[in-house]
C-alpha positions in Angstrom: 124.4 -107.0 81.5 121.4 -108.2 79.3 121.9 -110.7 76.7 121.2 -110.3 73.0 119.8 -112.7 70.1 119.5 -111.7 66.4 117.3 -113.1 64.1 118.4 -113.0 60.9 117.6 -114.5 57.1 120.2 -113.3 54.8 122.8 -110.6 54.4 122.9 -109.5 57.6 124.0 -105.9 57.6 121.5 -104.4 60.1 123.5 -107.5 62.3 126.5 -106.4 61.8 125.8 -102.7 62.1 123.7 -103.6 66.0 127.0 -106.1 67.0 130.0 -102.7 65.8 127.6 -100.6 67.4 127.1 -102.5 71.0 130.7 -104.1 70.7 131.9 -101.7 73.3 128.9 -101.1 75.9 129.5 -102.7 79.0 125.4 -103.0 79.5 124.4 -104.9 76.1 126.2 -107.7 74.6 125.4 -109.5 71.4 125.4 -113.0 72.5 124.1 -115.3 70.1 123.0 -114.6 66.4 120.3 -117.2 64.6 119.3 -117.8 60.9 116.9 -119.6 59.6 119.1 -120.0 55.7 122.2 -122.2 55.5 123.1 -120.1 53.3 122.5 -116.6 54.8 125.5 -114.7 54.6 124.8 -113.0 58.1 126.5 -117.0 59.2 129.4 -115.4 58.1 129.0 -112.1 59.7 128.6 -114.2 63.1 132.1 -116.0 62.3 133.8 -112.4 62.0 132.6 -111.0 64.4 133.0 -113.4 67.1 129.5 -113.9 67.9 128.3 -117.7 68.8 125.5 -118.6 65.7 122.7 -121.0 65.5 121.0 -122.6 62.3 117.2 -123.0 62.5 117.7 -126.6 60.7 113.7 -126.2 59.2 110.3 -125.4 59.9 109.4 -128.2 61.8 112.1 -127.7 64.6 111.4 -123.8 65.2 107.6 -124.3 65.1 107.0 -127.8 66.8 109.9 -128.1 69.2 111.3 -126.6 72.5 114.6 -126.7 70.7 115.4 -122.9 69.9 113.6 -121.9 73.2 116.3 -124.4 74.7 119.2 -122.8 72.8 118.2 -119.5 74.1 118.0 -120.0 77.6 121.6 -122.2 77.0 123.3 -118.4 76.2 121.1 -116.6 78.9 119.1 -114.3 75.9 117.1 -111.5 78.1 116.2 -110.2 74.1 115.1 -111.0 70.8 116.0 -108.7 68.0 114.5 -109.4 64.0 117.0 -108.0 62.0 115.6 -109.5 58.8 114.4 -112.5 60.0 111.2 -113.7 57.7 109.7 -116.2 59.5 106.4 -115.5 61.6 107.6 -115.9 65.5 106.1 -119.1 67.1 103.8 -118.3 70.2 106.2 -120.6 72.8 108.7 -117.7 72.2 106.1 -114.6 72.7 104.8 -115.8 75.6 109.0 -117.4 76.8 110.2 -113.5 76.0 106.8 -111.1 76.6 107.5 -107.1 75.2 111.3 -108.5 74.5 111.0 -109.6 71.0 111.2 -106.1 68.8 111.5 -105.9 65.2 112.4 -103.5 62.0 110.1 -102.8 59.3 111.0 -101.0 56.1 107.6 -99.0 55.6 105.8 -96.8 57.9 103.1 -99.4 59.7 100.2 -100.0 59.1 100.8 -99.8 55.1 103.0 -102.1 53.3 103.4 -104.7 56.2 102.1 -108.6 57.1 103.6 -111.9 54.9 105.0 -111.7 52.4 105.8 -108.1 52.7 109.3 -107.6 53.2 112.7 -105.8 51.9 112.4 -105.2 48.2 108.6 -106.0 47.8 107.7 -103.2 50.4 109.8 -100.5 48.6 108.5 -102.2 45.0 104.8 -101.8 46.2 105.5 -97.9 47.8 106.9 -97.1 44.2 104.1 -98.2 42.3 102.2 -96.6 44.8 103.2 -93.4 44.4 104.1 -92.8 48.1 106.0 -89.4 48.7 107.0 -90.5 52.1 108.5 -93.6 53.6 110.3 -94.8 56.3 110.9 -97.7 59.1 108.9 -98.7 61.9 110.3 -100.7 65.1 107.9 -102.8 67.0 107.1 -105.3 69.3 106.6 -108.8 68.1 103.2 -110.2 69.1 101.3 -113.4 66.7 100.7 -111.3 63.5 103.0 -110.1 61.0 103.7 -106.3 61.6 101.2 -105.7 64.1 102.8 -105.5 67.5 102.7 -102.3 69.3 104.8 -99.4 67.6 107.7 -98.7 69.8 109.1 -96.0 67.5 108.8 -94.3 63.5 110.7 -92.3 61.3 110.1 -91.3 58.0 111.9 -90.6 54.9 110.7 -88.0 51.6 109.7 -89.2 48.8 110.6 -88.1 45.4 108.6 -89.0 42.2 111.5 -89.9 40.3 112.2 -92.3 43.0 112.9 -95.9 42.0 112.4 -98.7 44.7 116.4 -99.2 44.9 116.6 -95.0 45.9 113.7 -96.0 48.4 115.4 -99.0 49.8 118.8 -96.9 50.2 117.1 -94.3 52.3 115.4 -96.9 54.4 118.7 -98.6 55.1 120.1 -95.0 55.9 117.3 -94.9 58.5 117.8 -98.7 59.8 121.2 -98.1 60.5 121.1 -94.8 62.0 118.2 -95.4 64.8 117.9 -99.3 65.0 121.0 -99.6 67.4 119.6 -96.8 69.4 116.2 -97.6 69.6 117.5 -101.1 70.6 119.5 -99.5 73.5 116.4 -97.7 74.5 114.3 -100.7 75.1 116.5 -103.1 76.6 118.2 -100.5 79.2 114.2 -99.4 80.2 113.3 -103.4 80.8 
């Protein structure tokens, strides 16, 4: 059995959609759930669905401290999963968890990724753009913003009447269908 953590910021669908879809599998269990926003709805989610949660109280405490690291190893996490999460991961937990911290991206890496580029400013900037393809990108986590190695890509057309909503919606459609998966993938090869 390997243990699960998901990061999370806010809303916490692609949560919700990785805990239904590992609920039953006997190999991968969703053990703990941490946000970095008091009031990120995916707290709820956690409360629902059963799953133990942790708040990230502030900066200071995830950057400067052992305490997160600590809270990890407390639930026996074998993976990290950024499901949304939008803070930059602090080296103590790349180096505590090497090739076993994997995150989504809504645009096809390179393009449209590092801070500040996340959810509706990614699909705002490959609008204006004039992009006629998008798409997600799942990767590992290394010190950078969305440059770990590429685990795995899939792309989405592009319409010109497209508005960055449209583009969001078919990137969601992408998230949900392939980021359990992919997931499933990685951990059961580690």
């Amino acid at each position: 059995m390997k243990n699960l953590a998901l990061f999370a910021s806010g809303n916490g669908t692609n949560v919700q959609r990785i805990a239904e879809y590992f609920a039953d599998d006997a190999t991968i269990c969703i053990k703990l759930i941490v946000c970095n926003n008091a009031k990120g709805y995916v707290l709820e989610r956690a409360k629902k669905l059963g799953i133990a949660s942790y708040l990230i109280s502030d900066k200071e405490t995830f950057y400067n401290t052992d305490t997160v690291l600590q809270i990890l190893q407390q639930h026996q996490i074998d993976f990290i999963v950024l499901a949304g999460f939008l803070w930059l991961i602090p080296h103590r937990l790349i180096e505590a968890y090497p090739h076993r911290i994997i995150n989504i991206h809504p645009a096809l890496l390179p393009k449209y990724g590092g801070k500040g580029m996340y959810g509706m400013h990614v699909h705002e900037a490959v609008v204006a753009n004039r992009e006629t393809e998008s798409g997600i990108t799942i990767h590992y986590v290394n010190q950078c913003y969305d440059e770990g190695e590429v685990i795995f890509q899939v792309k989405c057309s592009l319409s010109p009447n497209d508005t960055a909503e449209n583009v969001a919606q078919k990137v969601h459609d992408l998230e949900y269908a392939y980021f359990p998966k992919v997931i499933a993938e990685v951990v059961k090869k580690n």
